[in-house]
N, C-alpha and C positions, 0 to 999 in steps of 0.2 A: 639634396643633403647627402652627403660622404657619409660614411660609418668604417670604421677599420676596427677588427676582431684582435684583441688582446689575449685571446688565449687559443691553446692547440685544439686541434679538432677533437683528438680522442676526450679532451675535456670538455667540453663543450658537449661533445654527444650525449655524455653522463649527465649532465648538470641538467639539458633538456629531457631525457628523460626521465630525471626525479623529480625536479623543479621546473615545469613545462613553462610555470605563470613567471617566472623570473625572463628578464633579458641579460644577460651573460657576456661581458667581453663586447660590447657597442658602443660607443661614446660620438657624439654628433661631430664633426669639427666648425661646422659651421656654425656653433654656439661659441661665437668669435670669445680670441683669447685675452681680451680687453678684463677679463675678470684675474687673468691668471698673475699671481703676485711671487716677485723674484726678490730673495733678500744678497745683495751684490757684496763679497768682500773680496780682498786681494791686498797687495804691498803698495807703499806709495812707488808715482813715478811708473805705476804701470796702462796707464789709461784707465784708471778706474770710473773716475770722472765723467770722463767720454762717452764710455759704454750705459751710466747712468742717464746722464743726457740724449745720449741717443734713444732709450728705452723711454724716456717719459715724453719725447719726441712723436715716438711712432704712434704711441697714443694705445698699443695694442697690450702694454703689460703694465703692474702699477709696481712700486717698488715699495716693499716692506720694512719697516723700521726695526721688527723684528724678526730675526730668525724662525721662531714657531711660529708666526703670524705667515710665512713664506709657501709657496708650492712650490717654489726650486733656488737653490741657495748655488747662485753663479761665482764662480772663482775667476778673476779674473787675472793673469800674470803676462810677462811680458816674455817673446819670444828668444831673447837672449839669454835666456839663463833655464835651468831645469827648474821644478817646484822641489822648494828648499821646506826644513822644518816645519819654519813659522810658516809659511803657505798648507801645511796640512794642520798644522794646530787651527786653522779655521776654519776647519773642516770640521771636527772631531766630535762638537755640536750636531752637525747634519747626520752622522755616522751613528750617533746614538738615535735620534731620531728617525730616521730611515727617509727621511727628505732625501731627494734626487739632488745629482749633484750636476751641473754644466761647469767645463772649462773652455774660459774663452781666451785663445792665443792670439796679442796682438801684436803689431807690429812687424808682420810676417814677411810685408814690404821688405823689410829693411835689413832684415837676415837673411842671409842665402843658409844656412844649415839650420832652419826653423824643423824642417821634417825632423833631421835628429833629434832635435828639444821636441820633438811632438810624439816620437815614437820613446824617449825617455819617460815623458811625461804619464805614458800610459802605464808603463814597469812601476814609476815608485807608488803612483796611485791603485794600482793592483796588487802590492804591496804593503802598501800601508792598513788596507781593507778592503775585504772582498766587498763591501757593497759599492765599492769604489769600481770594482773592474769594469762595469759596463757605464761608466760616465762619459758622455760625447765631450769630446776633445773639438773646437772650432777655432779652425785659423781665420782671425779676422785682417781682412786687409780693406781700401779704402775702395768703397764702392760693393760691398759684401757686406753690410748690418744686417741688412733683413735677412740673411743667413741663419745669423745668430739668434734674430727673435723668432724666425720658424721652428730651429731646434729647440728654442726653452719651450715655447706652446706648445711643440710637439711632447717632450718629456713631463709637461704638465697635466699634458690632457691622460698618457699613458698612466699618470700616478691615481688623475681621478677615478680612469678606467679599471686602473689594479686593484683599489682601493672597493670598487663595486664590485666587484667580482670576487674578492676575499671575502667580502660577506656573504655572497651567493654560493661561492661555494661550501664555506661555515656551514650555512644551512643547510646545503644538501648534507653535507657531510654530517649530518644530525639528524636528519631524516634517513639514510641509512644506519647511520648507527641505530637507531631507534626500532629501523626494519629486525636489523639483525637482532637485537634483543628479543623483541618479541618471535623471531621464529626458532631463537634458542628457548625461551621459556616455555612456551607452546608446544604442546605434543601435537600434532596430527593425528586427526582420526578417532577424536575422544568418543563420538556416539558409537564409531564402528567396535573399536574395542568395549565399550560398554556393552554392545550386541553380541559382540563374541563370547564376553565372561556370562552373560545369561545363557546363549546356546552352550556352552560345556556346562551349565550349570544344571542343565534341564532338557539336555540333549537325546535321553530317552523317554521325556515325558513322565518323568519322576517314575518309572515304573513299578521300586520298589517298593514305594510308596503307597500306591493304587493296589499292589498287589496285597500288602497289609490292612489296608480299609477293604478291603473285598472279603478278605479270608475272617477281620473281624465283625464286618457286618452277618457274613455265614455265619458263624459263631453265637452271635448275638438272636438271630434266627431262629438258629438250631433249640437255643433252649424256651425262647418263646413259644415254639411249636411243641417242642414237647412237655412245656405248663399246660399250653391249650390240649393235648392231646390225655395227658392223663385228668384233665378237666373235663375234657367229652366222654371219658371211658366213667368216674363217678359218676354223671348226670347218667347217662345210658343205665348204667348198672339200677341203679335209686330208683329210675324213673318203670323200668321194667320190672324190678323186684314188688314196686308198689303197687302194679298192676298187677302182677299174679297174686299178690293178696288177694283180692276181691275177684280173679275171673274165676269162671266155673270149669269143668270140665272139660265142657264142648271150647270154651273158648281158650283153654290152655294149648289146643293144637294151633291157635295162630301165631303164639308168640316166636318162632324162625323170622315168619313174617314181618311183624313188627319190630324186631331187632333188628332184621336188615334195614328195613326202611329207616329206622334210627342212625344206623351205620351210615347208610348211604347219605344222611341229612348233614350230617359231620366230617365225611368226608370232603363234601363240596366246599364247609365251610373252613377246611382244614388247606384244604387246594387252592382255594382264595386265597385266604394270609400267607402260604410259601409263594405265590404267585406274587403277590405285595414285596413281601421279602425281598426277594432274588429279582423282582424288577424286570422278569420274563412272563408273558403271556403264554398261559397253555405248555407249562415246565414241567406237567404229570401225565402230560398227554401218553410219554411211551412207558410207564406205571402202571402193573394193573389195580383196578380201586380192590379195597378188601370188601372180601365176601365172609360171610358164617360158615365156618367151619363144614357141618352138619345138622340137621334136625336132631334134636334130643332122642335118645331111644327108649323102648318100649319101656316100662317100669317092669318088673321080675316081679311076682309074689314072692314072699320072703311065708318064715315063720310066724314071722310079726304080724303079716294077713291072717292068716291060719288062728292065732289063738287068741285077734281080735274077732273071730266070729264064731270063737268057743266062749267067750269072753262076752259078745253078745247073746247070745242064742242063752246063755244061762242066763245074766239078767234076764234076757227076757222070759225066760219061762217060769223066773221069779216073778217079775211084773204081770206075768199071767197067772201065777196060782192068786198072788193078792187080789186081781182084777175080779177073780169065778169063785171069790168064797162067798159072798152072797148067794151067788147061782146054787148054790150049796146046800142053802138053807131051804131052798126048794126042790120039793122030790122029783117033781117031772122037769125040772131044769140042770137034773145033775148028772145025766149024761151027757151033754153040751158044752161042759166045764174042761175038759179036756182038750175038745177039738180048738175052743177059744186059746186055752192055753199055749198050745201049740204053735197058733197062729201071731200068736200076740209075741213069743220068745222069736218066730223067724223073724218076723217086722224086724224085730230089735236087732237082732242079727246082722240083717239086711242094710239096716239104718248104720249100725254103728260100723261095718264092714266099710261102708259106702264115704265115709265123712271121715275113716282112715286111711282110705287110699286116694283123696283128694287130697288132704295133706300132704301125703308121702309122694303124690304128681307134683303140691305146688315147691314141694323143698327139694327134688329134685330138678324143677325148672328153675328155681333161683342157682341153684347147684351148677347148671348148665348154662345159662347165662353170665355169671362170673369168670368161669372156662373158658365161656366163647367170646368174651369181653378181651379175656386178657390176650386170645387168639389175634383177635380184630386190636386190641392196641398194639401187639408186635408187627402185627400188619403197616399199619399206622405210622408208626416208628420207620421201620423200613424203608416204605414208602417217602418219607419224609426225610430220611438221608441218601436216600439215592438220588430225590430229587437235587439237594442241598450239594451234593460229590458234583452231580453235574454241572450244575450251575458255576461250581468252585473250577471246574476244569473250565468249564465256556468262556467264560469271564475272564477266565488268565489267560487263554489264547487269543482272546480279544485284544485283554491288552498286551501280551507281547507282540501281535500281528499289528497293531499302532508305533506300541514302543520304535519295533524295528523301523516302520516306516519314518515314524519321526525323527527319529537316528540318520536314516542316510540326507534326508531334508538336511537334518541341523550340521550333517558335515558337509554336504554339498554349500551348503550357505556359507562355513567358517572357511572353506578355502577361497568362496569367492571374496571375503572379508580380507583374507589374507593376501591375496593379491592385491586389492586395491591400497589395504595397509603397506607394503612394499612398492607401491606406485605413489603415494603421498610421500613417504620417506626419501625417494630416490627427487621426487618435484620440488620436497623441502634441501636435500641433500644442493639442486640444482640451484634454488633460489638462493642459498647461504655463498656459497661460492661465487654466483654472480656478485651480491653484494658485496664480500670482500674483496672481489677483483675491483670493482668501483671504489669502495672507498679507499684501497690503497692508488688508486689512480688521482686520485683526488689529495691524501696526505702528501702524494711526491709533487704536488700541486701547489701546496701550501708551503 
């Protein structure tokens, strides 16, 4: 089996590489031309007849009744003369149609200046219409037919081949267009530049951000600890004022003691919640804990001692004379009444001295304890913002020692974004150009 290629190479290139599955410009010839159907007009007197008979003859072509029923509408005129009007007015059908045209010159025998009429014949027909210009002109002479029905097969088979091949290429030429649309509509690169608008969006790890919920959670801290702190300095104070109600003397010298150990109980609990807070372990470690001030000092006798034991000593030596006036009434018990007396007003003395200088220790220990409370709550307080300053410094250099790092990350990331968005652009820029250089290969095709 023959095949002959209908079109140029640089098209054909394109068409297979768009349209791989298509065959392009192949036509069988051995799909004998017994099918191919010629509609035959001409003048009378020119061998019209002949050339008809000869064709239904050969057996190889059928003859059409009608023109659009036709693959090739043969002209047939005689070689004595040029093609006049009426010879192209029977044309002017085919010309619309775009049906191929064969001219068969006969009688070439019998004119010696037939080439002149042959090479006229080609002027007024390129002339008349360009689809005319490439129409095979064939001199018939006697023993030359099958000339003429190779030439019509041949421009028959060309028509069916152009005819497939105008579709083929249509399609391509629609499959590029289609490409190019879509890589006009089409951005490249949609995820990369979504990546990018979020790294410039959060490129130092929102730092501003972090630094405001940091300095507001300190804040928030700050005044939680110092509810809980003037909450431990009340309880402290209550809880140690209630006990020197009831201690005694001997045991008013432990209360230093006991207030430390108070203090100390509260401060742990006090180092726990900033430790909660500020979300650092062991944040008081370089804090010193508070201590009490001082032990209470000695009480002074006042005046106030002094005329409660003039103040006793008289009751009592009143409580003594009532005690010995019975004694009284007895003669040998009435020098006895004295010394009782006596005895009876120091008691009193003694007693009431004694029960106002335990007072005047316990109101002086509450006195001291209030002091040393509000000592240990500035303590407290202090302790409790220096931890807080620190923490508020820690934390910011934490996260600015992030931020930065996240920063050179998210710009090293956006240039490499950048480059490859400039490498899609320039692929896309390449692919666009390719496709128009094809499909204008293709439109000068058409």
């Amino acid at each position: 089996m023959n095949s002959v290629s209908v079109l140029p190479d640089s098209i054909l290139r394109v068409v297979q590489r768009w349209n791989p599955s298509s065959d392009p410009g192949r036509l069988v010839s051995g799909a004998s031309s017994s099918g191919t159907r010629i509609y035959v007009v001409g003048p009378h007197r020119c061998g019209r007849e002949d050339i008809v008979q000869m064709f239904r003859a050969s057996g190889e072509c059928s003859i059409a009744a009608r023109e659009a029923d036709a693959d090739v509408v043969l002209l047939v005129v005689d070689a004595a003369s040029v093609i006049g009007r009426e010879d192209l007015l029977l044309l002017d059908d085919a010309a619309e149609s775009g049906t191929p045209v064969v001219v068969a010159l006969t009688r070439v025998d019998v004119y010696r200046d037939w080439q002149a009429v042959h090479r006229r014949n080609a002027e007024v027909l390129s002339s008349h219409c360009t689809a005319f210009a490439q129409a095979s002109i064939v001199p018939i002479a006697p023993g030359q037919e099958q000339t003429l029905v190779a030439v019509v097969s041949q421009v028959a088979r060309e028509r069916h081949a152009g005819d497939s091949n105008s579709g083929v290429i249509a399609q391509t030429r629609r499959m590029i267009e289609v490409e190019i649309r879509n890589l006009r509509d089409s951005v490249p690169g949609a995820e990369l530049r979504a990546e990018r608008s979020q790294l410039l969006a959060d490129r130092d790890g929102r730092r501003g951000e972090r630094l405001v919920q940091v300095r507001s959670r300190l804040q928030r801290a700050r005044g939680d600890l110092s509810q809980q702190i003037a909450e431990a300095t009340r309880a402290t104070v209550a809880g140690a004022r209630a006990w020197v109600d009831t201690a005694s003397r001997a045991e008013l010298g432990s209360v230093p003691m006991r207030l430390q150990h108070e203090v100390d109980h509260h401060t742990r609990v006090i180092d726990a919640a900033m430790a909660a807070a500020v979300e650092v372990a062991g944040a008081t470690g370089y804090v010193a804990s508070p201590r009490i001030p001082e032990d209470p000092p000695d009480r002074r006798r006042r005046n106030e001692d002094r005329v409660t034991i003039l103040v006793g000593a008289s009751a009592g030596l009143g409580l003594g004379r009532i005690a010995v006036t019975p004694l009284e009434m007895i003669p040998a018990l009435e020098f006895a009444s004295i010394p009782v007396t006596l005895v009876l007003g120091g008691v009193a003395a003694w007693w009431l001295a004694r029960t106002r200088g335990l007072m005047a220790d316990r109101a002086q220990s509450r006195s001291w304890i209030v002091e040393s409370m509000s000592t240990v709550r500035a303590q407290w307080e202090q302790r409790v913002q220096s931890v807080l300053l620190e923490a508020e410094a820690d934390l910011g250099a934490a996260i600015m020692a992030e931020s930065r790092e996240q920063l050179a990350s998210a710009q090293a990331r956006i240039v490499e974004i950048d480059g490859e968005l400039r490498e899609l652009a320039a692929a896309r820029s390449g692919q666009l150009a390719s496709c128009e250089r094809d499909l204008a290969a293709l439109n000068a095709a058409l």
